[in-house]
N, C-alpha and C positions, 0 to 999 in steps of 0.2 A: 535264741530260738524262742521263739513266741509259743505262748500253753493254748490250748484249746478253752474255751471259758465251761463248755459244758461236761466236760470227763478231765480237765485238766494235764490230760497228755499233751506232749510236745506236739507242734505241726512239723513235718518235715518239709522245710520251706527251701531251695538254693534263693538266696539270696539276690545272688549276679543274675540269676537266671529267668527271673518272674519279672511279667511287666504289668501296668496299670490295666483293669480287664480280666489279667485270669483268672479263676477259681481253681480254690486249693480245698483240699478234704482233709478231715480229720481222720487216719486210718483207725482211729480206735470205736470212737462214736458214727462216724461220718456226716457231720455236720461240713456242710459248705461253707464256704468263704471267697469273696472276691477283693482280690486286691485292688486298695482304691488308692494306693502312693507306696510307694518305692523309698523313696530317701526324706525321712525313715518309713521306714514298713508300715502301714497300713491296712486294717484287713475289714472288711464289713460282712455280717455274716447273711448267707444267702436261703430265705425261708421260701422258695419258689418263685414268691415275684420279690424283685427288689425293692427298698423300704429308705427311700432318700433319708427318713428322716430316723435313720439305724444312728447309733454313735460309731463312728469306726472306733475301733480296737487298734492300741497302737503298742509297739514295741522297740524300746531303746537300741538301737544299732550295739553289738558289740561283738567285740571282738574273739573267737573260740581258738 
């Protein structure tokens, strides 16, 4: 499960479930995020407008 970068709480992400395009929220901070790849996980985060030139955030696939 991938941290939030700003509160460092976990994202509750389904995995199987998110496709290229959605945003996901932090419920602790609520900072945005839009998934930019799936396999593996990729996340960029979303400041109102989006920022091509963000690093996405990535996260090792494993296994829970």
């Amino acid at each position: 499960m991938p941290n939030c970068p700003e509160c460092e709480n976990g994202l509750d992400i389904e995995l199987d479930e998110v496709e290229e395009g959605d945003v996901v929220a932090c419920d602790e901070c609520g900072t945005k995020y839009e998934v930019v790849g799936v396999e593996p996980l990729e996340l960029a985060r979303v400041d109102g407008d989006l920022d091509v030139d963000d690093e996405p955030l990535e996260e090792d696939e494993e296994d829970e």
